[in-house]
C-alpha positions as CSV (number, residue, x, y, z in Angstrom):
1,X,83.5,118.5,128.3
2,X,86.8,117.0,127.9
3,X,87.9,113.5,128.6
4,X,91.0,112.4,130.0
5,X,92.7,109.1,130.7
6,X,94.1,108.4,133.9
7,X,96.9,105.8,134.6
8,X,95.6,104.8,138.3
9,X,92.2,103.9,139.6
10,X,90.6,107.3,140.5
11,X,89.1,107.5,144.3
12,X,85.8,109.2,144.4
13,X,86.4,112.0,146.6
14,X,90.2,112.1,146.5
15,X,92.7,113.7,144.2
16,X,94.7,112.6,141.4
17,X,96.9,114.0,138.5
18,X,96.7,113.9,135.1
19,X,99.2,112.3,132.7
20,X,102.2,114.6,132.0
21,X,102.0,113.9,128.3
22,X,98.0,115.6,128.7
23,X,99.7,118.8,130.1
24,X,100.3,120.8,127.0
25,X,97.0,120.3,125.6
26,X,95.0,120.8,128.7
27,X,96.6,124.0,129.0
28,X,98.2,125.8,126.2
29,X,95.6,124.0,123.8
30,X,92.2,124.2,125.7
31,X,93.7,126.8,127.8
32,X,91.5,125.2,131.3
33,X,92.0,126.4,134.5
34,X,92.2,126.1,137.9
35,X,88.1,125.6,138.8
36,X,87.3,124.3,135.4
37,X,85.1,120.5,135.3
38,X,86.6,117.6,133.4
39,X,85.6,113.9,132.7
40,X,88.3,111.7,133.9
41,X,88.6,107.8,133.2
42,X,90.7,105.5,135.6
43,X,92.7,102.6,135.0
44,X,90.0,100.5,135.7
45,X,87.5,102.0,133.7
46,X,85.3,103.9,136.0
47,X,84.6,107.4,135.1
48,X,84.2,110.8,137.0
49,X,83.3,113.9,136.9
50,X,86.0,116.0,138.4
51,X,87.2,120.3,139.2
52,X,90.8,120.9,138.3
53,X,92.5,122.0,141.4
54,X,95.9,123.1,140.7
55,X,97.8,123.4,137.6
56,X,102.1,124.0,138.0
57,X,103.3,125.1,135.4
58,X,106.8,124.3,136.6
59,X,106.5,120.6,136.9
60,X,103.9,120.7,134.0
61,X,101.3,118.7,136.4
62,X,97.5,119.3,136.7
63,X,96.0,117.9,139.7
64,X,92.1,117.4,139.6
65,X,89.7,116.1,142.6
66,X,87.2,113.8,141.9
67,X,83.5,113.6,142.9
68,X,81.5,110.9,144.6
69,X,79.5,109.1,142.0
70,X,80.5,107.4,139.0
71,X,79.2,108.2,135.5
72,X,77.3,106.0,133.3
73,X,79.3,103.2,131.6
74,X,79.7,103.9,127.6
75,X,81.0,100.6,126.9
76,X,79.7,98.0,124.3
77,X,78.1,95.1,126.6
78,X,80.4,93.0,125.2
79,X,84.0,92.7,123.5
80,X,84.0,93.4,119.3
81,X,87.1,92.9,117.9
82,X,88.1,94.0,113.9
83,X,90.4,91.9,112.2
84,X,91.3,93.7,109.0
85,X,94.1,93.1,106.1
86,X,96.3,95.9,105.2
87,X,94.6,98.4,103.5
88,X,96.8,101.4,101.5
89,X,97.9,104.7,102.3
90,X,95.7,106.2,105.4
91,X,93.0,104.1,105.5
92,X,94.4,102.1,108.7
93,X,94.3,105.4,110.6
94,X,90.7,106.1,109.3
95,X,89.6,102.8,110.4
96,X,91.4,103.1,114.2
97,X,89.7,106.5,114.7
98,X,86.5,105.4,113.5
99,X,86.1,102.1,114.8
100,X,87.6,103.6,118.2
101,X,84.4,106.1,118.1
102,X,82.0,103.2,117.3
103,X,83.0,101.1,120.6
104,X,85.6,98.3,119.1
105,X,87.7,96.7,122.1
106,X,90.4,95.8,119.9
107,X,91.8,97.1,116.1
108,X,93.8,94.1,114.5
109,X,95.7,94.4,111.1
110,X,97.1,91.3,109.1
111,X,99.1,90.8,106.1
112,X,96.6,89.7,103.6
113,X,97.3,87.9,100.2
114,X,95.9,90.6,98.4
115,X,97.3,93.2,100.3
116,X,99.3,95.8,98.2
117,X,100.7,97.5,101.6
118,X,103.2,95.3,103.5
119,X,104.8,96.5,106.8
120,X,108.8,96.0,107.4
121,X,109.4,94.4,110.6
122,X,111.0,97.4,111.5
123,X,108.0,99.4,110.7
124,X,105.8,97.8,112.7
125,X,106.2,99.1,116.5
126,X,106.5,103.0,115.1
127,X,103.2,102.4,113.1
128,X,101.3,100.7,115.9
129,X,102.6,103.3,118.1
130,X,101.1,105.9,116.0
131,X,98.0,104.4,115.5
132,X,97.6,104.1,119.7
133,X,97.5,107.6,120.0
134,X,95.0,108.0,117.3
135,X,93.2,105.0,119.5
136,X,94.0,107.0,122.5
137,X,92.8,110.3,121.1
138,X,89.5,108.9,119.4
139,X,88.7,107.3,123.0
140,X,88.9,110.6,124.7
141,X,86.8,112.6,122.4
142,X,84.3,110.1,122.2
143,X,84.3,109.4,125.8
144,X,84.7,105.9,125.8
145,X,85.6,104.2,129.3
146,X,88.8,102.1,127.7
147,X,91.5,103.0,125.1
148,X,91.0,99.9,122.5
149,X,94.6,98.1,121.7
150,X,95.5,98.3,118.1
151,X,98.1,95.3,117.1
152,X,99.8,94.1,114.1
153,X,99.7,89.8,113.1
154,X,101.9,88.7,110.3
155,X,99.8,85.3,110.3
156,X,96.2,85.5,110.7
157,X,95.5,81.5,110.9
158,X,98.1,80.9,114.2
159,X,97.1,84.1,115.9
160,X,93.5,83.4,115.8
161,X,91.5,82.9,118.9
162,X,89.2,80.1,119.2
163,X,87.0,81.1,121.7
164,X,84.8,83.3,121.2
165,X,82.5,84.3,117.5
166,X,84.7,84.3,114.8
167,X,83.0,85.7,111.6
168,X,84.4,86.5,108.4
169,X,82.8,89.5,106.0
170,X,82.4,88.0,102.4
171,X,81.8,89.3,98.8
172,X,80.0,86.1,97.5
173,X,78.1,85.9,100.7
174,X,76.4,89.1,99.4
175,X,76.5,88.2,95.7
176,X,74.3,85.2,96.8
177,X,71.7,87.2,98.6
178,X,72.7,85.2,101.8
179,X,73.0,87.6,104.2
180,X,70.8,86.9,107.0
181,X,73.7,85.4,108.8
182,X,75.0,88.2,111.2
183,X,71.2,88.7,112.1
184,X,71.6,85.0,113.4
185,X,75.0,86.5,114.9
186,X,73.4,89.3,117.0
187,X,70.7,87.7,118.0
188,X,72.9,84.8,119.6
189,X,75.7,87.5,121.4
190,X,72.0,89.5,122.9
191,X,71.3,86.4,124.2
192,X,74.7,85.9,125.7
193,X,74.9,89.3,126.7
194,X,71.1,88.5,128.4
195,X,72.3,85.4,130.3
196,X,72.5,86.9,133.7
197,X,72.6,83.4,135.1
198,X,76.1,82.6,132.4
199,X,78.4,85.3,133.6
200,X,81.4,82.5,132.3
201,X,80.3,82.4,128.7
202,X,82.4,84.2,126.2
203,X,81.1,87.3,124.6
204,X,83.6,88.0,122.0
205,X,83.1,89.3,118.3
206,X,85.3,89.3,116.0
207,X,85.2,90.0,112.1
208,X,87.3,89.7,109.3
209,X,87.9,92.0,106.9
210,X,89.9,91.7,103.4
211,X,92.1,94.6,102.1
212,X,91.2,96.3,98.5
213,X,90.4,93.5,96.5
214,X,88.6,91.4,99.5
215,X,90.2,88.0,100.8
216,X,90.8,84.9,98.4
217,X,88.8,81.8,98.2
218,X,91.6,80.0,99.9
219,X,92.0,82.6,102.8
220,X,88.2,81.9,103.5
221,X,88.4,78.3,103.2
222,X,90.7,78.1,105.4
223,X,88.7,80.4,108.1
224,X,86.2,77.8,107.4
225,X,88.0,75.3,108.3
226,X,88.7,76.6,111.5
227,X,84.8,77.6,112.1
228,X,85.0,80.7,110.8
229,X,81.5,81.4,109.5
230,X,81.6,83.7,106.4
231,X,78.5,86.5,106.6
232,X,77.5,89.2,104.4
233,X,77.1,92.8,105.6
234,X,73.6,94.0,103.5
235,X,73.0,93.8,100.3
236,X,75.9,95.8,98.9
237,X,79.5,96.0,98.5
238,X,81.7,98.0,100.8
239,X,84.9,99.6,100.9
240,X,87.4,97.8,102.8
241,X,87.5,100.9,105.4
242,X,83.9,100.9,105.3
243,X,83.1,97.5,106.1
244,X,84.2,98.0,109.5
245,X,82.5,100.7,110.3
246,X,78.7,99.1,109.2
247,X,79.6,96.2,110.7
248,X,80.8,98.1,114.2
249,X,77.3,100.2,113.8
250,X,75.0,97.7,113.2
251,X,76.1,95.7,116.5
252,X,75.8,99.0,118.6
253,X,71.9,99.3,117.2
254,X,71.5,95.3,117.3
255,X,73.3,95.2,121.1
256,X,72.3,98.9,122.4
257,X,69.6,100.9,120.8
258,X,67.0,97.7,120.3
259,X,67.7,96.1,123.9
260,X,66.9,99.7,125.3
261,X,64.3,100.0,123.1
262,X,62.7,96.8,124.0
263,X,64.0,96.8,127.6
C-alpha cells in the first residue's frame, strides 16, 4: 500500500489533501482512484490508514479521509544519526536511500581529509536538495513515520554535538580484535531506551564514518579528544557505503528484534 507524507497533522476521521507535488505520481504513475486505501503520515508523525475521496484533475488535488485509529509506530526507539565523509560518485545517494530504509533520523556528510570528492559551496544546496527527495522517497516506500534530514558540514569538529553517544567507526579498532565496544554501546542506549522513569536523558547515536581510504590518525585523535570513542564494526573491513548500513542494522536487531524477543 502506498505511503504518503502529509504536511499538516491528519485528524482521525476528517479529511485532508495530499501534497500537490504527490499528484502526478498518485495518479498518472500508480494510476489510484477515487475509493482506493492509502497509508498517510502527518506532520507530526502519526500514521493512518485512509480511502481517497476525490481526485480533480483540474487543480491536480487528491483529497483522502482518514480513519479512527492510528497505525503502529515504525520508528527506531531512539534517534541514530550517520556522520559520513564524502564518498565518490553515487555512493552518497546509495547511503541516503539505504540508511533512510534502515531507520536513521539524520544523514550527515563532512569534508574528510581523505576525501577525493569535495563539494563547491555552490553545489551544496542543489545536492542536499536532491538527496531529500531520495530521503523523502525511501521514507515513503519503506513506510517510515518521519522523512530523515540529510545535511552537509564543512567542519566536522565545530558542528559536533556533545550531547548525546558519539562513536567513531575505526580500521585499527578492528585490526586489534577490539571490537566489543558497540556491544557496550547498545547495551547502554537499551538501557536508556528502558528507563521509563528518565524520559530527560538523551538517546542519541551517532557514528562516524571515513570516506574511501577511512579517517586519519589525527581526525580520530581529535574525536578522541572530544569523547569520541572509536569502535569497530565485526571482525572485518567495510566499504565506506557499507559501514553505514551494518552499523544502522545491527542497532535495529540490538534496539528492536532482541527487546521484542526478550520483551
Amino acid at each position: 500500500m502506498q505511503l504518503f507524507f502529509i504536511e499538516n497533522v491528519i485528524l482521525p476521521g476528517t479529511a485532508f489533501e495530499l501534497p500537490t507535488s504527490d499528484y502526478k505520481h498518485a495518479v498518472q504513475v500508480l494510476r489510484m482512484q477515487v475509493g482506493e486505501q492509502i497509508h498517510a503520515v502527518g506532520s507530526d508523525g502519526t500514521a493512518y490508514l485512509a480511502k481517497i475521496v476525490a481526485i480533480d484533475e483540474a487543480t491536480s488535488s487528491i483529497k483522502a479521509l482518514a480513519e479512527g485509529v492510528a497505525l503502529p509506530d515504525t520508528e527506531l526507539p531512539l534517534d541514530a544519526e550517520i556522520i559520513c565523509g564524502l564518498p565518490k560518485r553515487d555512493k552518497a545517494e546509495w547511503i541516503v536511500q539505504k540508511a533512510t530504509e534502515l531507520g536513521a533520523n539524520r544523514i550527515i556528510f563532512f569534508s574528510a581529509e581523505r576525501s577525493i570528492v569535495q563539494w563547491r559551496p555552490q553545489q551544496i544546496d542543489k545536492k542536499l536538495q536532491r538527496l531529500q527527495q531520495i530521503a523523502h522517497d525511501a521514507a515513503a516506500q519503506s513506510h517510515r513515520r518521519r522523512v530523515p534530514q540529510v545535511v552537509y558540514w564543512s567542519q566536522l569538529l565545530t558542528k559536533l554535538p556533545e550531547i548525546g553517544l558519539n562513536l567513531v567507526a575505526y580500521e585499527e579498532v578492528v585490526k586489534a580484535h577490539e571490537d566489543f565496544a558497540l556491544v557496550s554501546a547498545f547495551q547502554q542506549l537499551n538501557h536508556a531506551v528502558s528507563d521509563t522513569q528518565n524520559q530527560a536523558e538523551d538517546t542519541t547515536i551517532r557514528m562516524i564514518f571515513g570516506p574511501e581510504g577511512g579517517l586519519t590518525e589525527q581526525e580520530v585523535a581529535r574525536l578522541a579528544d572530544r569523547q569520541v570513542q572509536a569502535v569497530g564494526l565485526g571482525p572485518r573491513i567495510l566499504r565506506t557505503e557499507t559501514a553505514p548500513l551494518y552499523f544502522l542494522s545491527s542497532l535495529s536487531y540490538a534496539i528492536e528484534l532482541l527487546k521484542g524477543k526478550n520483551g
